[in-house]
SELO-285676 format. One record per residue (C-alpha): residue in one letter; x, y, z. Coordinates in nm, 3 decimals, decimal comma, always signed. Each point is the difference from the previous one (the first is absolute). Layout:
N
<rec r="A" u="X" v="Y" w="Z"/>
...
This chain:
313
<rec r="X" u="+3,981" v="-16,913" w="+0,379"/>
<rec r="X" u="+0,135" v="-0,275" w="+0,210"/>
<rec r="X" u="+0,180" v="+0,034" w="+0,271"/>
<rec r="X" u="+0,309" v="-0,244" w="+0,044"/>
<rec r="X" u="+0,264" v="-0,078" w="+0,187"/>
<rec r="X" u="+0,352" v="-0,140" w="-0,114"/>
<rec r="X" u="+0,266" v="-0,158" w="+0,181"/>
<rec r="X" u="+0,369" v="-0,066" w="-0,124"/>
<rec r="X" u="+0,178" v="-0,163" w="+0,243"/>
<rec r="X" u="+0,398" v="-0,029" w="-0,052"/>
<rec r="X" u="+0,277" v="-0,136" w="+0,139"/>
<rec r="X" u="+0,090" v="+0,340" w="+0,199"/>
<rec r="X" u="-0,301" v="+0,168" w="+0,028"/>
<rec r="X" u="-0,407" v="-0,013" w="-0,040"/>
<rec r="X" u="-0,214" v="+0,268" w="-0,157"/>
<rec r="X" u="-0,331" v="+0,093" w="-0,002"/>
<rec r="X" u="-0,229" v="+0,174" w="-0,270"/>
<rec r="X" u="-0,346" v="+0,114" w="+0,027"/>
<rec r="X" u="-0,185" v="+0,130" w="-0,273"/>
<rec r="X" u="-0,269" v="+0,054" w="-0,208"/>
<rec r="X" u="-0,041" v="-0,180" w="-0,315"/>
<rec r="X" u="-0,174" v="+0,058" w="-0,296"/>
<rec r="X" u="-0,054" v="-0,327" w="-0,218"/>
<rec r="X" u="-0,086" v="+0,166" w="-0,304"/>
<rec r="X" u="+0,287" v="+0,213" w="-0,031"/>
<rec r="X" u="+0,279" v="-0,163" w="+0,269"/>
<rec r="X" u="+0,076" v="+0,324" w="+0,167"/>
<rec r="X" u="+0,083" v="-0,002" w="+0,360"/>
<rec r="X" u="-0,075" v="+0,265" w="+0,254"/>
<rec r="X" u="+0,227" v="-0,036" w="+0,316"/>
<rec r="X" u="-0,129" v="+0,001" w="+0,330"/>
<rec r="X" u="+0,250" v="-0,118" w="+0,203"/>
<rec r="X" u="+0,368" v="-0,145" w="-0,076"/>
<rec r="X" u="+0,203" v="-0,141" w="+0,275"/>
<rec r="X" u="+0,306" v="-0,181" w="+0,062"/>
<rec r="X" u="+0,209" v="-0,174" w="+0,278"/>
<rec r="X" u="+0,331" v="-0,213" w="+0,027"/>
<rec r="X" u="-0,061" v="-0,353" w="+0,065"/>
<rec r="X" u="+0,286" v="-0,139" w="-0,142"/>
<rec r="X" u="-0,212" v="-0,308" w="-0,024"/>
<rec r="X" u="+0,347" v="-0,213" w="-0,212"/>
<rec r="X" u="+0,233" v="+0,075" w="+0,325"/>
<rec r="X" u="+0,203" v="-0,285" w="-0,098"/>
<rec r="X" u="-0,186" v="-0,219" w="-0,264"/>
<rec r="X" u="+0,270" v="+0,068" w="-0,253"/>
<rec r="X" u="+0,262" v="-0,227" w="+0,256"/>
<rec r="X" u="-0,267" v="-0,227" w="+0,170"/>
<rec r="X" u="-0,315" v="-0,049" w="-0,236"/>
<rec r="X" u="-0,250" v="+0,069" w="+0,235"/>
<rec r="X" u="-0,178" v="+0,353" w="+0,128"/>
<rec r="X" u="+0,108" v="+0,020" w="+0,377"/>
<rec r="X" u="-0,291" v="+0,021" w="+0,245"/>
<rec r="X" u="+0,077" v="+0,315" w="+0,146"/>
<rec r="X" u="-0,015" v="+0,122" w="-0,380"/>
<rec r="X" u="-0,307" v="-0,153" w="-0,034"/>
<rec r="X" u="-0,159" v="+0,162" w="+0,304"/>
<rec r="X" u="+0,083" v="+0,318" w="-0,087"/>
<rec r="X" u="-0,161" v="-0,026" w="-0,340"/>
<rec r="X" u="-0,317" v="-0,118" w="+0,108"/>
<rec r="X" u="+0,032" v="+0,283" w="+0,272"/>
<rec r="X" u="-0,009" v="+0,283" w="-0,303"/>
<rec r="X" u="-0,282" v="-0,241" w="-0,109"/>
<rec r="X" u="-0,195" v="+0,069" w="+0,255"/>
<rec r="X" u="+0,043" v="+0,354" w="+0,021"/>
<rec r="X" u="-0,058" v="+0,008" w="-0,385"/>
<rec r="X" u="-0,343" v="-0,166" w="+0,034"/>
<rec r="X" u="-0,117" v="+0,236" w="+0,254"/>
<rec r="X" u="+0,076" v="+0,265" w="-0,268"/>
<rec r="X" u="-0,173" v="-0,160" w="-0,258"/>
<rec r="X" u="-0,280" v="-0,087" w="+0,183"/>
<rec r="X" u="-0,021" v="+0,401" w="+0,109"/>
<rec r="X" u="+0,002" v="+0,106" w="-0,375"/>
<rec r="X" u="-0,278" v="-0,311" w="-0,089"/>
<rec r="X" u="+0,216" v="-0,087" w="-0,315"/>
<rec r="X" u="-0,230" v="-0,302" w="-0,129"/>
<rec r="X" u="+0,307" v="-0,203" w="-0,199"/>
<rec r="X" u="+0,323" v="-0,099" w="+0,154"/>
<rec r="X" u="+0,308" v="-0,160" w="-0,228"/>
<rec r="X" u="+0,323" v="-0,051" w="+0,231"/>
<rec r="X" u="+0,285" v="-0,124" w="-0,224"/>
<rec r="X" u="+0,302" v="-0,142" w="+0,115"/>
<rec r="X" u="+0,355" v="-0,006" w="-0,177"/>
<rec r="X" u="+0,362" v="-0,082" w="+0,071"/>
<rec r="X" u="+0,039" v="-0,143" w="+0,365"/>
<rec r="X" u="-0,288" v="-0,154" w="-0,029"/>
<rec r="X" u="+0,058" v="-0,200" w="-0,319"/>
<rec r="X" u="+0,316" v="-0,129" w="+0,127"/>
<rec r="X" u="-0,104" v="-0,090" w="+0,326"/>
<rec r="X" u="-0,098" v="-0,395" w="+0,139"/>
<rec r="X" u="-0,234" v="+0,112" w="+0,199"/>
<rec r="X" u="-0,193" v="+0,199" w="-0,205"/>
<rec r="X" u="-0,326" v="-0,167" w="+0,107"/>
<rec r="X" u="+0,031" v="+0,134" w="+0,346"/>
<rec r="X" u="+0,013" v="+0,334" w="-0,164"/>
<rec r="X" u="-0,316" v="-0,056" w="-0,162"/>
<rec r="X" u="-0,207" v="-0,102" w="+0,237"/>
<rec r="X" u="+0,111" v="+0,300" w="+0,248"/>
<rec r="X" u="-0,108" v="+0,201" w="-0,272"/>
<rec r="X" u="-0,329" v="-0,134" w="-0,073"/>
<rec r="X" u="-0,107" v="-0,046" w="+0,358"/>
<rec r="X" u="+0,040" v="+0,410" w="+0,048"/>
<rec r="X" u="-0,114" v="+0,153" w="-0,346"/>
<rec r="X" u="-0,197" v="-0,252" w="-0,138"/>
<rec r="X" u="+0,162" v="-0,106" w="-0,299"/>
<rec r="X" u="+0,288" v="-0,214" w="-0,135"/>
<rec r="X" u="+0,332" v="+0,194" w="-0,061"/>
<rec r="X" u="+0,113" v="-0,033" w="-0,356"/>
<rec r="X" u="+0,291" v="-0,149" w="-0,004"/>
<rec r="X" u="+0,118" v="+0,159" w="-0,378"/>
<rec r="X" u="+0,274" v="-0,072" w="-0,248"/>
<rec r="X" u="+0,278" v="+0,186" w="-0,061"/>
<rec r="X" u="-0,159" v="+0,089" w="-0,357"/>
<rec r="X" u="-0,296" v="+0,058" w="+0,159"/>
<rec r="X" u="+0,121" v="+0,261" w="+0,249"/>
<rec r="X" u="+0,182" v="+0,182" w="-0,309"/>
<rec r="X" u="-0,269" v="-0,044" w="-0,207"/>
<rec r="X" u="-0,210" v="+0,229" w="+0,314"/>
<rec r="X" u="+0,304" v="+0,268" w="+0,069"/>
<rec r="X" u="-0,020" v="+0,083" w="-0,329"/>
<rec r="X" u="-0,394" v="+0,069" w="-0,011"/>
<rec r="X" u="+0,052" v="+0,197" w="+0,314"/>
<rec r="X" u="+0,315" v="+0,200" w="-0,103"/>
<rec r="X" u="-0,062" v="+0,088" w="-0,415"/>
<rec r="X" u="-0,415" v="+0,073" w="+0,016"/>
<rec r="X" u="+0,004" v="+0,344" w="+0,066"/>
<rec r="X" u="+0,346" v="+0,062" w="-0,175"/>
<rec r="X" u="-0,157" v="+0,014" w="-0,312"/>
<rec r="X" u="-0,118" v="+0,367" w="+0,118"/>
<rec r="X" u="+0,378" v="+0,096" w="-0,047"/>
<rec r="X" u="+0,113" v="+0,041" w="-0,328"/>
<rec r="X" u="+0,336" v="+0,032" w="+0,040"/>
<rec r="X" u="+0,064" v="-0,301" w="+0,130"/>
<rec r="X" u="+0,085" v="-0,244" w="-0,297"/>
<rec r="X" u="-0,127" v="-0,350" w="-0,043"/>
<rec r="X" u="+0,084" v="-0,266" w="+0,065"/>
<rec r="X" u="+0,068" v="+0,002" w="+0,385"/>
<rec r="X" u="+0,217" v="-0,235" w="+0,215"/>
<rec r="X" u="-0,144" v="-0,038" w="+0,325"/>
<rec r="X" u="+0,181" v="-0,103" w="+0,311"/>
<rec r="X" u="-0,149" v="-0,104" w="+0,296"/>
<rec r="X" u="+0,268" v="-0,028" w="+0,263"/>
<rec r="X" u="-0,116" v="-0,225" w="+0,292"/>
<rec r="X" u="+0,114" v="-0,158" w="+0,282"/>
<rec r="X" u="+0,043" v="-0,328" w="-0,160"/>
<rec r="X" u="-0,009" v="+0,021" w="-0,324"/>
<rec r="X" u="-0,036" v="+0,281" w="-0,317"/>
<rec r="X" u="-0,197" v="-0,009" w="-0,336"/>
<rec r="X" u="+0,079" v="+0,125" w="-0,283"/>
<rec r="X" u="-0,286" v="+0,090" w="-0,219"/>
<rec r="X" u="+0,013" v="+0,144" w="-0,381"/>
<rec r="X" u="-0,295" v="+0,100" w="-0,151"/>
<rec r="X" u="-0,141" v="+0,335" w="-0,157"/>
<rec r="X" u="-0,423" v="-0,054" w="-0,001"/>
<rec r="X" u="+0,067" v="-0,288" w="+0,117"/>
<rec r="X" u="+0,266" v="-0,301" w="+0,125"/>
<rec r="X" u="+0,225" v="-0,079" w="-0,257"/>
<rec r="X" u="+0,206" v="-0,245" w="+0,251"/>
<rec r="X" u="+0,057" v="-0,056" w="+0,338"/>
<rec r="X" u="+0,255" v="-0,174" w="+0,272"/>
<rec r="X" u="+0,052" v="-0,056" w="+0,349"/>
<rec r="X" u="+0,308" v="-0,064" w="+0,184"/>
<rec r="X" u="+0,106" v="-0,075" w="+0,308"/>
<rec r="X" u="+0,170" v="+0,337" w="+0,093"/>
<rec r="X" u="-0,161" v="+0,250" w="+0,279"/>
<rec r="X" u="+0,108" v="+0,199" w="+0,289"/>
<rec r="X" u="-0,060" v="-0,219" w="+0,301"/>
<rec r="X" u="+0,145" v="-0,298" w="-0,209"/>
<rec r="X" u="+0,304" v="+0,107" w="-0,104"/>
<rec r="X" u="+0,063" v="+0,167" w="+0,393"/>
<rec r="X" u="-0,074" v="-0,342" w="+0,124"/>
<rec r="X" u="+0,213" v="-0,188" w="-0,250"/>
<rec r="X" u="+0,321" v="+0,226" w="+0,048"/>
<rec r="X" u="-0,036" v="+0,246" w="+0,271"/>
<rec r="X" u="-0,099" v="-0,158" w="+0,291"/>
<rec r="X" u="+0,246" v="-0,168" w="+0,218"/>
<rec r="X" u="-0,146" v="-0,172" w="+0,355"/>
<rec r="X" u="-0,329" v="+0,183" w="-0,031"/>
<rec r="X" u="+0,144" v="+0,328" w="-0,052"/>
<rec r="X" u="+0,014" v="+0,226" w="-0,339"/>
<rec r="X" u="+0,383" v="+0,053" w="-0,073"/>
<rec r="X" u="+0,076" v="+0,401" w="+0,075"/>
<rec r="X" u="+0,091" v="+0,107" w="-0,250"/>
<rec r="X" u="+0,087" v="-0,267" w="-0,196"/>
<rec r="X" u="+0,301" v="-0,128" w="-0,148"/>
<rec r="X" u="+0,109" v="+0,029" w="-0,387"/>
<rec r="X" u="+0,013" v="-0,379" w="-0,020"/>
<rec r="X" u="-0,348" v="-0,004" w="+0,109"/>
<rec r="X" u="-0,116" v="+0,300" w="-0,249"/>
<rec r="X" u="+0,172" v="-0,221" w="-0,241"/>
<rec r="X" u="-0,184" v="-0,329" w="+0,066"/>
<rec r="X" u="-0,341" v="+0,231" w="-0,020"/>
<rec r="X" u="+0,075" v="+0,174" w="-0,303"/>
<rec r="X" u="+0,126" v="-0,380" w="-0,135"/>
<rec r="X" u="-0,344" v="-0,136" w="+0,101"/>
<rec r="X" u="-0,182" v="+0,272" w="-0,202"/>
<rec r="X" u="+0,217" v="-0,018" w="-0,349"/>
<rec r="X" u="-0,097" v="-0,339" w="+0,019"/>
<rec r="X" u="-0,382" v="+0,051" w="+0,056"/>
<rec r="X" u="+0,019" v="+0,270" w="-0,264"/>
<rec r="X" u="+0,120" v="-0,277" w="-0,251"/>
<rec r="X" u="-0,310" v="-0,185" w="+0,077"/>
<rec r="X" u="-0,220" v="+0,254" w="-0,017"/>
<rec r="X" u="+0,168" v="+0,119" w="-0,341"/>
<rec r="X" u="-0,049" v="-0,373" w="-0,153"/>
<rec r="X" u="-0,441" v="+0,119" w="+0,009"/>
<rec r="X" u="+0,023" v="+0,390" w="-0,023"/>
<rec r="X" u="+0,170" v="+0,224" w="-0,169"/>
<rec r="X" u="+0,174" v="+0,267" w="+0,242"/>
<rec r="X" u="+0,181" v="+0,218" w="-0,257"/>
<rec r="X" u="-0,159" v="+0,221" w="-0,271"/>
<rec r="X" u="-0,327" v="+0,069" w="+0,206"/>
<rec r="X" u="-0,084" v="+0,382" w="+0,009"/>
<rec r="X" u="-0,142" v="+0,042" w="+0,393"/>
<rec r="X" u="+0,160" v="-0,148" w="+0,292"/>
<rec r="X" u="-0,308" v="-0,004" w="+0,271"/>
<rec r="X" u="+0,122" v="-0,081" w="+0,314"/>
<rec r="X" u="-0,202" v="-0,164" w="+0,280"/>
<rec r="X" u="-0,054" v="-0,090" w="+0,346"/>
<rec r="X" u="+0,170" v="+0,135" w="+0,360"/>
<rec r="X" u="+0,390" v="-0,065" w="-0,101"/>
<rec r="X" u="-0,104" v="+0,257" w="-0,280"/>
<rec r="X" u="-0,226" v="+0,233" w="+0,137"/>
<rec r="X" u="+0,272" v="+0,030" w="+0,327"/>
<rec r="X" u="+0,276" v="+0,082" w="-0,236"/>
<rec r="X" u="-0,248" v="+0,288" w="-0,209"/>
<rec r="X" u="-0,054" v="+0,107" w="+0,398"/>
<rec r="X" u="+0,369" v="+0,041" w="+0,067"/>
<rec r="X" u="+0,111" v="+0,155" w="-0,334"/>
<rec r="X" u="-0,299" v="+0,281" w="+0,030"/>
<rec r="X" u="+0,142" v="+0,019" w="+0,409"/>
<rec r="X" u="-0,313" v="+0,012" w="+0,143"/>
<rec r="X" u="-0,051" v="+0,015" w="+0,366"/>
<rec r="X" u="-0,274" v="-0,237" w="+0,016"/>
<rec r="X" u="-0,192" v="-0,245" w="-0,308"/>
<rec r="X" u="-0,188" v="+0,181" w="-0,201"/>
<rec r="X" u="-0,192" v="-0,278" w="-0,231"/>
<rec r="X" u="-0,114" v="+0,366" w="-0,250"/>
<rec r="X" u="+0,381" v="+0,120" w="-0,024"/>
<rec r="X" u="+0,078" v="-0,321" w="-0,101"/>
<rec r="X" u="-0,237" v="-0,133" w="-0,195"/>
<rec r="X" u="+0,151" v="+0,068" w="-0,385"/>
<rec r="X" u="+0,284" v="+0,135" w="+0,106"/>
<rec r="X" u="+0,318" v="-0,105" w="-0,170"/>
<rec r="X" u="+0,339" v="-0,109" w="+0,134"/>
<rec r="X" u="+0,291" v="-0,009" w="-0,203"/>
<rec r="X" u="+0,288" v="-0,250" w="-0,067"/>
<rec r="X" u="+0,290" v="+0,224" w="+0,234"/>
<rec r="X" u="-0,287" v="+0,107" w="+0,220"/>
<rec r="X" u="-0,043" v="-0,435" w="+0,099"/>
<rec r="X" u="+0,348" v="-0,047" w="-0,039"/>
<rec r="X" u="+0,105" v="+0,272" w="+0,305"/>
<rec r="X" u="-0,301" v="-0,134" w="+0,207"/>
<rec r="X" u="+0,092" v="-0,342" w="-0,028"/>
<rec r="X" u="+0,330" v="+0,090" w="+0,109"/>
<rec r="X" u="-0,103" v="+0,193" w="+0,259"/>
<rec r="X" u="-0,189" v="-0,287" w="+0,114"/>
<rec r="X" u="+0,228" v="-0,273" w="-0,010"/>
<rec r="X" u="+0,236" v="+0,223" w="+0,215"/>
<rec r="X" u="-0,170" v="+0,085" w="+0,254"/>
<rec r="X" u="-0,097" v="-0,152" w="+0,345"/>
<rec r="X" u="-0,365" v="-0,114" w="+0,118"/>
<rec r="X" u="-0,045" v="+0,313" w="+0,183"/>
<rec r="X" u="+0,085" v="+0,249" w="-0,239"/>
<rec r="X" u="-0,234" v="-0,207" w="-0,279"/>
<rec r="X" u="-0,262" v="+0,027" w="+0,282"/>
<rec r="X" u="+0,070" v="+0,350" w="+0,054"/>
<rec r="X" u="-0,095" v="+0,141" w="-0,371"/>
<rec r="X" u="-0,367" v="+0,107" w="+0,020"/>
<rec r="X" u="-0,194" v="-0,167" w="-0,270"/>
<rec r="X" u="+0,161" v="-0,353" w="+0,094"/>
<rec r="X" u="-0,273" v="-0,253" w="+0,131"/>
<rec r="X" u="+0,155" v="-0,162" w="+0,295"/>
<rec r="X" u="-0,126" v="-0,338" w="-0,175"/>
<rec r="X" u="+0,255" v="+0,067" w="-0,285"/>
<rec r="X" u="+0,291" v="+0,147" w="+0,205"/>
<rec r="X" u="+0,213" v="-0,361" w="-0,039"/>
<rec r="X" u="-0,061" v="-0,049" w="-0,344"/>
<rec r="X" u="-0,033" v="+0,310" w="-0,206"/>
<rec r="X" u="+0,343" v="-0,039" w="-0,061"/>
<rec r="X" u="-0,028" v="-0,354" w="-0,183"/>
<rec r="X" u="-0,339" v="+0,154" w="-0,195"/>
<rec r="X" u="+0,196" v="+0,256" w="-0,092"/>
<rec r="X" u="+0,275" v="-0,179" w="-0,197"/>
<rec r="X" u="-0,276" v="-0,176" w="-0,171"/>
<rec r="X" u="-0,137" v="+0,302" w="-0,120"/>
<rec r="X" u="+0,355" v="+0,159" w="-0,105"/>
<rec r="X" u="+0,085" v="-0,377" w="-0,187"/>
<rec r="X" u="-0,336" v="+0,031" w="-0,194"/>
<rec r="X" u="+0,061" v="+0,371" w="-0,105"/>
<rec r="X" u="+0,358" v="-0,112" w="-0,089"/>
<rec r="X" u="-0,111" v="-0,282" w="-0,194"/>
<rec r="X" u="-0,325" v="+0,196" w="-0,162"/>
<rec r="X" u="+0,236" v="+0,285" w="-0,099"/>
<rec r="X" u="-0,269" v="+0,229" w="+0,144"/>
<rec r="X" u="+0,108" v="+0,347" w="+0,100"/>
<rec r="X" u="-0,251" v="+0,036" w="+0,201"/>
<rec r="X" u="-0,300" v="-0,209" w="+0,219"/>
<rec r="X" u="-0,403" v="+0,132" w="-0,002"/>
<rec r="X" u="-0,108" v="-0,086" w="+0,343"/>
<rec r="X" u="-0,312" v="-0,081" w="+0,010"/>
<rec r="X" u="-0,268" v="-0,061" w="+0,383"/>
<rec r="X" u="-0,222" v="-0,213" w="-0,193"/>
<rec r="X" u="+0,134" v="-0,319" w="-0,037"/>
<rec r="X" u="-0,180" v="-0,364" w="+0,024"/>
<rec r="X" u="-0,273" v="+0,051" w="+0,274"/>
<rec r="X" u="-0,119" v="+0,261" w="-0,241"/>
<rec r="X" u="+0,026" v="-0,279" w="-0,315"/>
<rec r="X" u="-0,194" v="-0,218" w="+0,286"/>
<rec r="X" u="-0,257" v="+0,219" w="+0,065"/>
<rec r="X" u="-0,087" v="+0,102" w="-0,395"/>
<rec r="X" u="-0,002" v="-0,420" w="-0,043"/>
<rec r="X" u="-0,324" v="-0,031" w="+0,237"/>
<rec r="X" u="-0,158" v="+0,360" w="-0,144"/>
C-alpha cells in the first residue's frame, strides 16, 4: 500500500484526500477528506485574472493541507487544478505559490481531463449496485464550469462548459459587489439563458438523453440531497447514494431563488461558502434534469479527487 495524497482545487473550493493505495488493485482506503471555500475564481469570469486576496487564501488552505499531509506521511502528492485556474492570466503566479508550499507543480487540467477523473471517482464502486442501469451521465457541477461525462465501464464521451455556481452569480447576480437578494426574474432569465446555451454545446459531444443513471456530483448537488432529506447538519453517509427527484430540485430551487441571504444561511446543512450561489447551482442542476429527462438524480460524495487519487494508486 501507498499512501497518497490528492488535491482538487476548484474555482470555489479546495479538497483534500488522504489515502491508502493499493497499486495492484487501485482501491483506496480514506484517511482523511477535507474541504474549505476558497473561492479561488472571485471574479476571473469578468476580469481574467485570480485576485490576490483569492490567491492568498488558497495557498492559506495550502498550508494547512501540507501540515496534514505531512502528519499522515502520505509519500505521493498530485494537486490538480481546473476551472479558475485555466481561465486565468496569471496562472503562473498560481503555480509557483503552489509549488513553493507542497512541493509540486499544480496540474493545471483540461476540461476533458477533469471529466475524464469525475467519472473514475463517481462510477467505480457503482458497479456494486445493480440496479442502477448503464450507461451513466455524470454531472459535476462546479463553480466555474460542469462536465458532462457518458460512459458505462468506461468514458464513452465527455464535455466541459463554461457553466458553474460562482460563474453564473458573478455574471448575473452581482450588482456593485453585492449578490442581488433575491434576485429578479430578468436575472433568473439571463441565468437560465446562459445554461440552455451551454447545454447546446455540451449536447454537440455527449449525448444527454437516453442514458439510464443520472449521477450527480459535487457541493451544488450534495447541498440540494442535504436540503431535500432536511437534515440539521451535513451528513456526507446520508447523502452519499441518496437520490433526489425531479419535483424534489424543482421546489428547492425555488425555494432558493426566493429567499434572502439570511434565510439561505439559516438552513443547517448550507456551507456558508455556498450561501450566494446555491441558488445559480441549483438551476443548473434542475436545467440538466429537465434536459436529461431524468426523474430522478444519484448523488454521489465521491467525485474527482477520488478519480485523482485512484490515477496515482
Amino acid at each position: 500500500m501507498t499512501r497518497v495524497a490528492a488535491i482538487d482545487c476548484g474555482t470555489n473550493s479546495i479538497r483534500l484526500l488522504v489515502a491508502d493505495a493499493d497499486p495492484a488493485t487501485g482501491e483506496l482506503v480514506e484517511l482523511d477528506r477535507r474541504m474549505e471555500i476558497v473561492r479561488l475564481g472571485q471574479g476571473v469570469d469578468r476580469t481574467g485574472r485570480l485576485a490576490p486576496e483569492a490567491l492568498e487564501r488558497t495557498f492559506a488552505a495550502c498550508r494547512r493541507y501540507a501540515e496534514v499531509i505531512e502528519e499522515h506521511g502520505a509519500r505521493k502528492i498530485r494537486f490538480v487544478a481546473t476551472s479558475a485556474s485555466r481561465d486565468a492570466e496569471n496562472r503562473d503566479e498560481f503555480v509557483r505559490g503552489v509549488r513553493e508550499i507542497l512541493g509540486v507543480d499544480p496540474e493545471v487540467i483540461s476540461g476533458d481531463q477533469e471529466a475524464e477523473f469525475s467519472f473514475t471517482g463517481a462510477t467505480r464502486e457503482l458497479a456494486d449496485h445493480d440496479h442502477l442501469a448503464k450507461p451513466y451521465l455524470v454531472v459535476d457541477i462546479g463553480g466555474g464550469s460542469t462536465e458532462f461525462v457518458v460512459g458505462d465501464d468506461h468514458v464513452r464521451a465527455a464535455r466541459s462548459v463554461d457553466i458553474g455556481c460562482v460563474r453564473m452569480t458573478e455574471r448575473h447576480l452581482v450588482r456593485d459587489g453585492v449578490v442581488t437578494d433575491p434576485p429578479s426574474a430578468g436575472r433568473i432569465d439571463a441565468i437560465r439563458a446562459d445554461i440552455e446555451a451551454a447545454l447546446d454545446l455540451a449536447e454537440e459531444s455527449v449525448p444527454l438523453a437516453g442514458t439510464a443513471t443520472l449521477v450527480g456530483l459535487a457541493g451544488t448537488v450534495t447541498t440540494v440531497a442535504a436540503i431535500a432529506q432536511g437534515l440539521d447538519a451535513y451528513d456526507s453517509e446520508a447523502i452519499h447514494h441518496s437520490r433526489i427527484s425531479f419535483d424534489q430540485v424543482q421546489k428547492i430551487t425555488s425555494r432558493l431563488l426566493a429567499s434572502t441571504h439570511a434565510e439561505r444561511a439559516a438552513i443547517g446543512a448550507m456551507h456558508p461558502g455556498r450561501v450566494d450561489v446555491i441558488a445559480a447551482g441549483a438551476l443548473i442542476l434542475l436545467a440538466v434534469m429537465k434536459r436529461t429527462g431524468a426523474q430522478e438524480v444519484v448523488v454521489s460524495e465521491h467525485d474527482i479527487l477520488d478519480g485523482i487519487g485512484w490515477s496515482i494508486a
